[in-house]
N, C-alpha and C positions, 0 to 999 in steps of 0.2 A: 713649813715651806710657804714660801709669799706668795702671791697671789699672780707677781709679776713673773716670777720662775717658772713657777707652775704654767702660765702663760707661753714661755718659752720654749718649755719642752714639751707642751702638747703640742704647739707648731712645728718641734724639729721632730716628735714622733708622727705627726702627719706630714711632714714632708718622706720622711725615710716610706708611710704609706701608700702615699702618692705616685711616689716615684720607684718603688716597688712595682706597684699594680700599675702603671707605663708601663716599664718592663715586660711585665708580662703578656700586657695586652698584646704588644710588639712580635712577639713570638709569632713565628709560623708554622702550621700545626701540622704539615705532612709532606710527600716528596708530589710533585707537583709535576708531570712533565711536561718538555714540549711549549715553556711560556720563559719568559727569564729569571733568573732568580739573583735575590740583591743581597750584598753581602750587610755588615753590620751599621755602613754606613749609608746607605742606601745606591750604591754604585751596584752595575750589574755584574756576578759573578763571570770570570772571566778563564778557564782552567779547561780548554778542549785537546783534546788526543792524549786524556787525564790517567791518572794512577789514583788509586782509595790507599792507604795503610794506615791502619790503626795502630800505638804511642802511645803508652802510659794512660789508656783510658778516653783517648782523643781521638779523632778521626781528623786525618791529611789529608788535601785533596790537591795533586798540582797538575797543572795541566800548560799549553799556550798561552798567552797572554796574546790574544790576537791581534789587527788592526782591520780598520774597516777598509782601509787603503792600498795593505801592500801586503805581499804574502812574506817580508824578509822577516828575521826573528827580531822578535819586540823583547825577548825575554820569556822566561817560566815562573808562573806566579805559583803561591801556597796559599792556600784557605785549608779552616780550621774549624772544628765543630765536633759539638757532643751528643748531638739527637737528628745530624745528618739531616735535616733540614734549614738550621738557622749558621750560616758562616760567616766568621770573620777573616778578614782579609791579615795574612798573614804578614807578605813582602815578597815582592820579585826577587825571588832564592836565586839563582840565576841569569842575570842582565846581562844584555848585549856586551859580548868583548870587546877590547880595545880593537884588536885583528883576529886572524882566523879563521878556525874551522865556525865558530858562533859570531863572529866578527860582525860587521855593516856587510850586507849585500851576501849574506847567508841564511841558508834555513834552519830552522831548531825545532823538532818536533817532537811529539809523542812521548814525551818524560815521565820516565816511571821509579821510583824511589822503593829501596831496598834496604833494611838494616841488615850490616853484615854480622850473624854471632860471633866472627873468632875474634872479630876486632873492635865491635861494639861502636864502626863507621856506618853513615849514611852514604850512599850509593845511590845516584840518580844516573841513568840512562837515558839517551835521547837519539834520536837519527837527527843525522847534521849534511847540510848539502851545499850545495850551489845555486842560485836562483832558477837555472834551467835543468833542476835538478840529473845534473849530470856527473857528479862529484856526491856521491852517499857515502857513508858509514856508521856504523855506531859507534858513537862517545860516551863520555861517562865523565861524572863530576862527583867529588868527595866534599862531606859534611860532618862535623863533631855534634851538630847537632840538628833536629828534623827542620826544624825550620831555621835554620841558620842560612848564609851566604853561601852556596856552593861555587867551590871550587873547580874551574874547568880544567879535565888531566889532559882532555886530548881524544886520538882514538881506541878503544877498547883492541886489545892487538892477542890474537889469534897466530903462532907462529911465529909471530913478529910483524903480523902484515893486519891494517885494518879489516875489518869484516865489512866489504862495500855491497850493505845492503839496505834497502832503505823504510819500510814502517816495520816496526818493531812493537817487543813488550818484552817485559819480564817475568819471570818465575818462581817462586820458593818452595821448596816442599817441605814436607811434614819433617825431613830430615835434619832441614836447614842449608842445604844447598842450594844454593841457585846457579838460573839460567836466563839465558838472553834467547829470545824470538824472533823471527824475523819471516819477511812475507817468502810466497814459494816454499813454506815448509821446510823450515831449518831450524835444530837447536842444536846450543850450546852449552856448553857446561863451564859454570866459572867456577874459580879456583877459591880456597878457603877467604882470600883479603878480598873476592868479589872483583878483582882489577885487573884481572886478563881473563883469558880461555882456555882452558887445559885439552878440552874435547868439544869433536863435533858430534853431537850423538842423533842428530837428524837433517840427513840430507836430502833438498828438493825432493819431498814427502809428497808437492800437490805442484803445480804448475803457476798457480797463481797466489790467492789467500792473504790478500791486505787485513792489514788491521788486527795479526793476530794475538789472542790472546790463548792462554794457558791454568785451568782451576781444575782442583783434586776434589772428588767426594769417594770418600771412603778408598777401597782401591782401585778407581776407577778415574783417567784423565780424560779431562774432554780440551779438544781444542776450535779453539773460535774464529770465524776468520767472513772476509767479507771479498766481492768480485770485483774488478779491477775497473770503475765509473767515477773517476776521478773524485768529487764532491758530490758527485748524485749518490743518492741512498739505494740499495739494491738487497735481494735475499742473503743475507748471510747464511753459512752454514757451518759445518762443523763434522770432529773426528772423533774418536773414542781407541781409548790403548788401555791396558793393566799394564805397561809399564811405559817409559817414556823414548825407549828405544822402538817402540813398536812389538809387533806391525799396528800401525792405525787401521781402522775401519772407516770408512767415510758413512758420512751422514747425507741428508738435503737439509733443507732450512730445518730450521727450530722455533721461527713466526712462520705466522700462514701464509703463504705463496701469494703474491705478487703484493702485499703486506709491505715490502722494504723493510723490513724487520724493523715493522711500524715508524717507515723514514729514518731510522738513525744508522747506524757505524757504529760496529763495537768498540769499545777502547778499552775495560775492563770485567771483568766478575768477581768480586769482592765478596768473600766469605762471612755475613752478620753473625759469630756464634754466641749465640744466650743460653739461659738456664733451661729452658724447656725446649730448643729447636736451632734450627738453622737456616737463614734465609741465603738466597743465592743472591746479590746484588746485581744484576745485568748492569753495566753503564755504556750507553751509546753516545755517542754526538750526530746533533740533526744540523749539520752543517748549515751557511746562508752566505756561502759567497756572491760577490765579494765584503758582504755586510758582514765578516765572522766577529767581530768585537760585540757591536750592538744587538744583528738577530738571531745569531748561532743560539741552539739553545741542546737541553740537555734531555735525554732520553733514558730516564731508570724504572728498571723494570724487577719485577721478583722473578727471576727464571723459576720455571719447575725440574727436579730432578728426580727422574726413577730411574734406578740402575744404571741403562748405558744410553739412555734417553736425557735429551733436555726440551725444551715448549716453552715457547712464551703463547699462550695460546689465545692471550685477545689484548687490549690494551687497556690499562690504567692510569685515565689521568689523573687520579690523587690515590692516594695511597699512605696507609702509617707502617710504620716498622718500630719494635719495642726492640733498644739496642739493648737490654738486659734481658729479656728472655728469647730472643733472636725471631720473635714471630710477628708474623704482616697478617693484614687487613686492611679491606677497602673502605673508604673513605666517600662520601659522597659530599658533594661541595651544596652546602645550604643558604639558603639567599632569597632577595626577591627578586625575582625574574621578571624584566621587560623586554617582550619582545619586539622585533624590528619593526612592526606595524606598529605600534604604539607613540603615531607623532605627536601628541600631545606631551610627550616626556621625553624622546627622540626626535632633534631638531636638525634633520638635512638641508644640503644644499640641494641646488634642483637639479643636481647632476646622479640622484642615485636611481636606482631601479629595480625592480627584481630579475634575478638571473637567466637569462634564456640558456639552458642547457638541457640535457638531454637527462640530468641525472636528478634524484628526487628532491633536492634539498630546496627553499623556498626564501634563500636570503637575500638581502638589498646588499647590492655592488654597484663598483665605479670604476674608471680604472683612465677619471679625469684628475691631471694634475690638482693637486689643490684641494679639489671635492672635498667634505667634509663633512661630520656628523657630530653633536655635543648631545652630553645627557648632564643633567644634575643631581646632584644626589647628595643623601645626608647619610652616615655613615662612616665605618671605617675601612672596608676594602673594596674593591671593584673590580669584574672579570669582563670580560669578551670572547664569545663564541663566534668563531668564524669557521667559512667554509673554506680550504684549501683546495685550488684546483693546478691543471697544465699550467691557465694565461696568468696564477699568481703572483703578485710584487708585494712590493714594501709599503707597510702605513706607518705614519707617526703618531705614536701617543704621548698623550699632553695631559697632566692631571693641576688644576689650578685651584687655590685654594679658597677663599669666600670675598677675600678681597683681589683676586685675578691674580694673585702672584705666582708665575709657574712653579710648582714644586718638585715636580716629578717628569721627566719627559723620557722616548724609549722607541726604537725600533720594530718594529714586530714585522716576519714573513710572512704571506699566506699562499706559499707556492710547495704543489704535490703532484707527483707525474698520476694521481690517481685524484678524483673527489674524496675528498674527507670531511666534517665536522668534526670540530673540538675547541676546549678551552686555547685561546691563544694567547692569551694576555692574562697576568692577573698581578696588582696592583701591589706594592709593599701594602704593610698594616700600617693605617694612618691613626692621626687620634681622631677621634670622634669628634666630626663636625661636618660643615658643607662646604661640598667640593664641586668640581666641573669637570667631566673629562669630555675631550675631545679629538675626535683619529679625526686625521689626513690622507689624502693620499698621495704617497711621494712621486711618481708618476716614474718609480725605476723597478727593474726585474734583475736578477742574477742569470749571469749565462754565463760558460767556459769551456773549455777544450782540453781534451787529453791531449798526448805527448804526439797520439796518432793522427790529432786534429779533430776527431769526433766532438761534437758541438752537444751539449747539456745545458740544461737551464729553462727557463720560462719562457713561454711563447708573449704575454702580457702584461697589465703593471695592475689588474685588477685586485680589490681591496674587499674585502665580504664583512659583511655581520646578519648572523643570527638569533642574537639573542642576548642581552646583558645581564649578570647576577650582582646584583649590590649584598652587600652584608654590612 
């Protein structure tokens, strides 16, 4: 072999090296909650009032496809993934109809995706409404394959009469039956093709119970469900049966009280089963209207399960899961740490301060349009701990690269009807080099109103940081 060959294929085997070990670096190594997460292209995952089902080895994840603008349906996206933290953006299974019950100037919600055994169809469910949500039901849309184009059938008809009700989930059981849920405590039994209702086998169970959901451990069912605060986050709680007729037994929360079952909304529990264990998937949405596109972000948690108990009994912002032996552990995020005193590395506007509040936490805020803070750094990932309070709003982040070209930019909330710290931000993996980040602050808060007129949202537009982790 020549000398120029030889030449050639050590550069195409260091290329195939190279671009390997990118790859990998790129990787993100755990479930992250509470900050946004970006799909394969570096857009932010987009998949709230979601469904998990696992596919030949794959994990689906569909949920909203939100907008920052408008509450009408944008559509139902799919992402996809093998190790439940790194996803690829599938395609909008589901896009706005031409008219309609999913039409322009309609709602589409809460999509949950079923494979049917007798028919070996996908099955996607949604509640479908009217802007003034006054027109509910559940629909359903068919699919040959999980992530294919579904098909919209219409309403799911019970009798022959739609079922007008409106957040929802769905069911399977160990039998392969499934069911449709719906808020107030109602289930129903679908029929072998999944495309109508044979039975109602639970009637107005509870009085209220948005959001709920439905998961089997051993022979024991727990049902999930959350209190009726439009987009604000509140205790969720929960049922238990041995069979699915009842009687239910009522629970109280399952996070720690006044917790908001750590800010989020249940939307699923999703079964991890591996060779040594079984993880329970909690999935919540930590709402940020009317920011849901950009700040909405995602809430997963390991439920614990004993007996006819469930707990999430503190909160985990990172975390691993072995999707092959179904077992979790904590994750602690490592880095170097600047803190907010540190202006020699941390460059404010003269608009920040430290917080006069009543509660212990020690960070610099603002909550002047504009105001601003940059760090530089060399490295490939970068986080922000902020404090979330009542008066919190929206900051932008901005990640630039060494010659100022934006690469990366991103919404973040830091609004909590309680004081908190945590990660709020944390960067895709970059390649290694120097970068600039810089928050802003956008100088807007989220506020809204239930049906009853009751007013929710932030008193403020203040922006916190304490503390940055480079890696």
């Amino acid at each position: 072999m020549n000398y120029k060959i030889k030449s050639i294929l050590s550069l195409f085997f260091l290329g195939i090296y190279i671009a390997g070990n990118a790859q990998e670096k790129e990787k993100i190594n755990a479930i992250y909650s509470g900050v946004p997460w970006y799909d394969e292209k570096g857009n932010v995952v987009s998949a709230h009032g979601a469904g998990l089902i696992k596919d030949n080895g794959r994990f689906y994840f569909f949920g909203e496809y939100k907008s920052d603008t408008v509450i009408d349906f944008t559509g139902f996206s799919c992402y996809s993934s093998s190790d439940l933290y790194n996803w690829k953006f599938e395609k909008i299974v589901l896009p706005v109809q031409g008219s309609g019950k999913l039409g322009p100037g309609h709602i589409g919600e809460r999509p949950k995706v079923m494979k049917c055994p007798k028919t070996g169809e996908y099955i996607m469910y949604m509640h479908t409404d009217d802007l003034k949500y006054k027109d509910q039901c559940v629909g359903y849309a068919t699919s040959k394959t999980i992530n294919g184009i579904y098909t919209f059938q219409g309403p799911l008809l019970f009798n022959g009469e739609p079922i007008k009700k409106w957040d929802m989930g769905t069911f399977q059981d160990t039998d392969g039956s499934g069911y449709v849920i719906t808020h107030s405590g109602n289930l129903y039994k679908l029929s072998d093709d999944y495309k109508s209702v044979t039975e109602q086998i639970v009637k107005d169970m509870t009085k209220h119970c948005e959001a709920p959901v439905i998961f089997k451990k051993d022979s024991i069912y727990f049902w999930l469900g959350s209190s009726l605060t439009s987009w604000e986050r509140n205790d969720n709680y929960y049922f238990t049966s041995n069979s699915l007729k009842g009687p239910w037994k009522a629970h109280e929360n399952f996070a720690p009280k006044n917790s908001l079952t750590w800010n989020s909304q249940s939307t699923f529990v999703f079964p991890v089963v591996g060779s040594k264990g079984t993880t329970y998937l909690f999935g919540g949405d930590r709402w940020a209207f009317p920011r849901q596109k950009s700040a909405a972000t995602y809430v997963w948690q390991p439920l614990l399960v004993k007996n006819d108990s469930i707990s999430l009994p503190d909160y985990k912002e990172n975390w691993q899961i072995n999707t092959t032996t179904g077992e979790w552990s904590d994750l602690a995020l490592k880095g170097t740490i600047i803190q907010n005193s540190e202006t020699d590395k941390i460059k404010y506007s003269d608009n920040w301060k430290k917080q006069s509040s009543a509660d212990s936490f020690s960070d610099n805020s603002s909550d002047v349009k504009g105001a601003s803070f940059s760090v530089n750094f060399d490295g490939t990932q970068i986080g922000l701990y902020g404090t979330a309070r009542p008066n919190g709003g929206y900051a932008q982040i901005e990640i630039q690269n060494h010659n100022g070209k934006r690469i990366q930019s991103n919404l973040i909330e830091m609004y909590c009807k309680y004081p908190e710290s945590s990660l709020k931000y944390l960067s895709p993996v970059l390649k290694k080099g120097s970068y600039k980040l810089i928050v802003t602050v956008v100088g807007e808060h989220g506020n809204w109103y239930k049906k009853d007129g009751t007013g929710f949202g932030s008193t403020g537009n203040f922006v916190s940081l304490d503390k940055i982790i480079v890696k």
